[in-house]
Backbone as a chain_set.jsonl record, in Angstrom:
{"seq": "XXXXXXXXXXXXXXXXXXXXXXXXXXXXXXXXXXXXXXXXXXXXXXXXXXXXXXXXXXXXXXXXXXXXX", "coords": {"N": [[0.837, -1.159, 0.0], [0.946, 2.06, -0.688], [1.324, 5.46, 0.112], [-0.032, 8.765, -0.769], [1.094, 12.073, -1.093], [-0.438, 15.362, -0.91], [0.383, 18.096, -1.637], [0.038, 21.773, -1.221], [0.178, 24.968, -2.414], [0.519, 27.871, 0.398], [-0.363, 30.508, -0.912], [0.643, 34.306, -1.281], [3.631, 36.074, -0.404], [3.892, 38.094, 2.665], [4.434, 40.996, 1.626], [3.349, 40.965, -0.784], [0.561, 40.295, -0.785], [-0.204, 42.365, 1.159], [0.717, 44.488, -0.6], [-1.237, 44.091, -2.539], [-3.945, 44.491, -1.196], [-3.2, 47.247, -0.549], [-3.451, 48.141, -3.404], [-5.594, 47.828, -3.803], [-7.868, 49.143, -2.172], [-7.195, 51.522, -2.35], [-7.735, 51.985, -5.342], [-10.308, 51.602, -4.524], [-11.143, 54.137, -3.212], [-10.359, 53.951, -0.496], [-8.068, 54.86, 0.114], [-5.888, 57.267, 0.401], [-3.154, 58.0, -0.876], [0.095, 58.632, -2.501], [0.796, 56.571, -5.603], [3.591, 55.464, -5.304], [3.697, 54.729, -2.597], [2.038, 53.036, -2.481], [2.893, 50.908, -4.038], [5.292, 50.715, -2.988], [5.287, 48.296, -1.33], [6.556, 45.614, -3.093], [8.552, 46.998, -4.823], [10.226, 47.701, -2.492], [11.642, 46.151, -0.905], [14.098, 45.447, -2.988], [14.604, 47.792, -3.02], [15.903, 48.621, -0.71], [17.499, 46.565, -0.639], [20.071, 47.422, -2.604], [19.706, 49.505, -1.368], [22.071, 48.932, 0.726], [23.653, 47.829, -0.255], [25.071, 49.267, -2.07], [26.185, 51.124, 0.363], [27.707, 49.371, 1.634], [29.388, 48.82, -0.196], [31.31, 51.404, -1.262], [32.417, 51.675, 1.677], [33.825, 49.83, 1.213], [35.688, 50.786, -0.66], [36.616, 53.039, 0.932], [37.67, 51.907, 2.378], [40.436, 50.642, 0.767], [41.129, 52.871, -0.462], [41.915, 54.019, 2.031], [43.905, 52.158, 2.872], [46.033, 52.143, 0.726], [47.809, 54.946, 1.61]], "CA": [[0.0, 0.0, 0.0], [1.909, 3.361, -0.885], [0.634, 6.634, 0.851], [0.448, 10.045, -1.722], [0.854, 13.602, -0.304], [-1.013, 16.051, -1.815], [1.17, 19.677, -1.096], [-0.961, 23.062, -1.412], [0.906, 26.085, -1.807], [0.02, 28.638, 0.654], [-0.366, 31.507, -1.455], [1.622, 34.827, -1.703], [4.094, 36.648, 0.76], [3.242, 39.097, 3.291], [4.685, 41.634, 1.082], [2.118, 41.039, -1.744], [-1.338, 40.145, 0.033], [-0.194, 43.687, 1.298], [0.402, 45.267, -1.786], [-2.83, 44.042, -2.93], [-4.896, 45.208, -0.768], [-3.014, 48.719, -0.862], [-3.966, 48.723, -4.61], [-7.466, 47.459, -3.967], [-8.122, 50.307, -1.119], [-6.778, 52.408, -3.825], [-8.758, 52.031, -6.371], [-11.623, 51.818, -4.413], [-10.977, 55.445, -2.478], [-10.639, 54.338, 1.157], [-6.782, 55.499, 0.939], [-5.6, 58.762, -1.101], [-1.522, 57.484, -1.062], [1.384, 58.367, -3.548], [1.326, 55.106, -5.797], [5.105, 55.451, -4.934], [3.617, 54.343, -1.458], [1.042, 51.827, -2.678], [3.108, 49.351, -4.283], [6.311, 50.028, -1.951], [5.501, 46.253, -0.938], [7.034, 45.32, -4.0], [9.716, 46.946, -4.289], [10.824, 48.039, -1.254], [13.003, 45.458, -0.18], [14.923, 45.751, -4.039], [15.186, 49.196, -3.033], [16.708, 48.112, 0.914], [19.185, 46.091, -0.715], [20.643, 48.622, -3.177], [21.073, 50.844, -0.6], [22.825, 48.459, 1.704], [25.238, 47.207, -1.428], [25.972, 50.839, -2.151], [26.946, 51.533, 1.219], [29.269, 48.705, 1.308], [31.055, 49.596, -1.438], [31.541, 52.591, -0.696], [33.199, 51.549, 2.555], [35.201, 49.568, 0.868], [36.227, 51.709, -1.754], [37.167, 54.363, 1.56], [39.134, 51.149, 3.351], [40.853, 50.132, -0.09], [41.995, 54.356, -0.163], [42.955, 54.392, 2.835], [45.518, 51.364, 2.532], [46.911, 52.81, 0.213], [48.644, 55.733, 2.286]], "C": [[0.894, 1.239, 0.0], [0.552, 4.846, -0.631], [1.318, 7.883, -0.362], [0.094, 11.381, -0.47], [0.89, 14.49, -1.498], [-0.764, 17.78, -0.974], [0.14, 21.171, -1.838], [-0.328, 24.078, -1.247], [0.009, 27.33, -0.841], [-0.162, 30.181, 0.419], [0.439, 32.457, -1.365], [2.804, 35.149, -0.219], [3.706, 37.313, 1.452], [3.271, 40.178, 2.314], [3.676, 42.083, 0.041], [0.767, 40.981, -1.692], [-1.046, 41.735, 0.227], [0.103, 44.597, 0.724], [-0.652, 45.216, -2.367], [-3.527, 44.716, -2.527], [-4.378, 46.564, -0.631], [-3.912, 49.336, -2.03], [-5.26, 48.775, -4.369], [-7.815, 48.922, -2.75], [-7.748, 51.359, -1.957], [-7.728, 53.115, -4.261], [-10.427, 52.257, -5.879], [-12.209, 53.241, -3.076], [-10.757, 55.665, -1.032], [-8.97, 55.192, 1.701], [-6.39, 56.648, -0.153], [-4.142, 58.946, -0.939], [-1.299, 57.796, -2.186], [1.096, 56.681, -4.007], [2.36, 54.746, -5.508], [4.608, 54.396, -3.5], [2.68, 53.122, -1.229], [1.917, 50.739, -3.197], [5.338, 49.611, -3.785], [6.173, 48.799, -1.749], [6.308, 45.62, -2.268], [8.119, 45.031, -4.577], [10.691, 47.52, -3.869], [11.619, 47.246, -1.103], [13.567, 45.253, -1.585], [15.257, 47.104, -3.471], [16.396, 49.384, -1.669], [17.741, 47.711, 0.081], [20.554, 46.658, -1.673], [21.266, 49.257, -2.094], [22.081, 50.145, 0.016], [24.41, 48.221, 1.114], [25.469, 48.371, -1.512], [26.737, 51.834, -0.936], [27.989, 50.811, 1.579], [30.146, 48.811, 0.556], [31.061, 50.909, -1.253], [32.359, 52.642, 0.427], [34.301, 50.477, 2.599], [35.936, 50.168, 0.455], [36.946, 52.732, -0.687], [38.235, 53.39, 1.973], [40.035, 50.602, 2.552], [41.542, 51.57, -0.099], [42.805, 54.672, 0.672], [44.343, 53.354, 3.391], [46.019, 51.725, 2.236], [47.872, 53.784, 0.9], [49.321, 55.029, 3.376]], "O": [[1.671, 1.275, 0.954], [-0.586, 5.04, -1.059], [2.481, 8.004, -0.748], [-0.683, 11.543, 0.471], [1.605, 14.549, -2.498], [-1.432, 18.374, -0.127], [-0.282, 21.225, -2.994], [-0.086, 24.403, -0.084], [-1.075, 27.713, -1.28], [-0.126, 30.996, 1.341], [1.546, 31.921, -1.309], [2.734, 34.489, 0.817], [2.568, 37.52, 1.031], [2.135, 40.502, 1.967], [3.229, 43.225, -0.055], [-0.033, 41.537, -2.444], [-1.656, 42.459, -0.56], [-0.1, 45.698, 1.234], [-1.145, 46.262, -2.788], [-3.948, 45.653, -3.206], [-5.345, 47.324, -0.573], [-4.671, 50.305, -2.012], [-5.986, 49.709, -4.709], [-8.04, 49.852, -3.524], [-8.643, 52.203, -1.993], [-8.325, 54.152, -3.971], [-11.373, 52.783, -6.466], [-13.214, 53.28, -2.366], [-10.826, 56.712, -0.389], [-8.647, 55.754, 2.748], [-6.668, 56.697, -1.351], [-3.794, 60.123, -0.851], [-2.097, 57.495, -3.074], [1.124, 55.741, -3.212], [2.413, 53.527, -5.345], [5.18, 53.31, -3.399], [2.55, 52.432, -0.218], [1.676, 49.605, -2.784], [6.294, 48.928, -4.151], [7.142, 48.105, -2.058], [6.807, 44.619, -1.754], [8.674, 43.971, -4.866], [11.735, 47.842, -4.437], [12.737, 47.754, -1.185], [13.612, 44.032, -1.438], [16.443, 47.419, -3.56], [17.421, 50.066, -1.669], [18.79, 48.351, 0.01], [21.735, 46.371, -1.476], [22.432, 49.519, -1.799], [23.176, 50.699, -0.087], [25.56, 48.31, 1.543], [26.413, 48.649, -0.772], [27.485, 52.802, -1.075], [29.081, 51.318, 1.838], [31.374, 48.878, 0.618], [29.911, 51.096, -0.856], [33.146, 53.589, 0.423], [35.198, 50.229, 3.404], [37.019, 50.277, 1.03], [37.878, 53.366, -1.182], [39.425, 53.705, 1.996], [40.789, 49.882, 3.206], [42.702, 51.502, 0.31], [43.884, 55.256, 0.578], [45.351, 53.652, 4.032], [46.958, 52.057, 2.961], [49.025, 53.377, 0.754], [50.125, 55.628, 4.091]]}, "num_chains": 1, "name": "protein.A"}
C-alpha cells in the first residue's frame, strides 16, 4: 500500500497580500496614497538592498583608499 501527499501552496508573501490590498483600497478610495507608497511592498526590499550594497562599497572603496597611504 503506498501513501500520496497532496502539497498546497500557501499563497503569496506578506509583502504582496499587502500590496494588494493597498492597490485594492486604492482604487476603491478608502486610501488617497502616492502610488510610490502603494506598491512600496514590491519593491521596497529591491530598493533596501541597493542601498545596503551601495553603502558597502563605498566603505570599501574608503578602506581600499585608505591602505593605500
Amino acid at each position: 500500500m503506498s501513501s500520496k501527499t497532496l502539497t498546497v501552496g500557501g499563497g503569496g508573501s506578506g509583502a504582496s497580500i499587502l500590496g494588494t490590498a493597498f492597490i485594492v483600497m486604492k482604487l476603491t478610495g478608502v486610501i488617497d496614497w502616492s502610488w510610490w507608497w502603494i506598491t512600496a511592498p514590491f519593491w521596497g526590499g529591491a530598493a533596501i538592498l541597493l542601498v545596503i550594497l551601495a553603502i558597502a562599497g563605498l566603505a570599501l572603496l574608503v578602506f581600499k583608499l585608505m591602505e593605500r597611504q
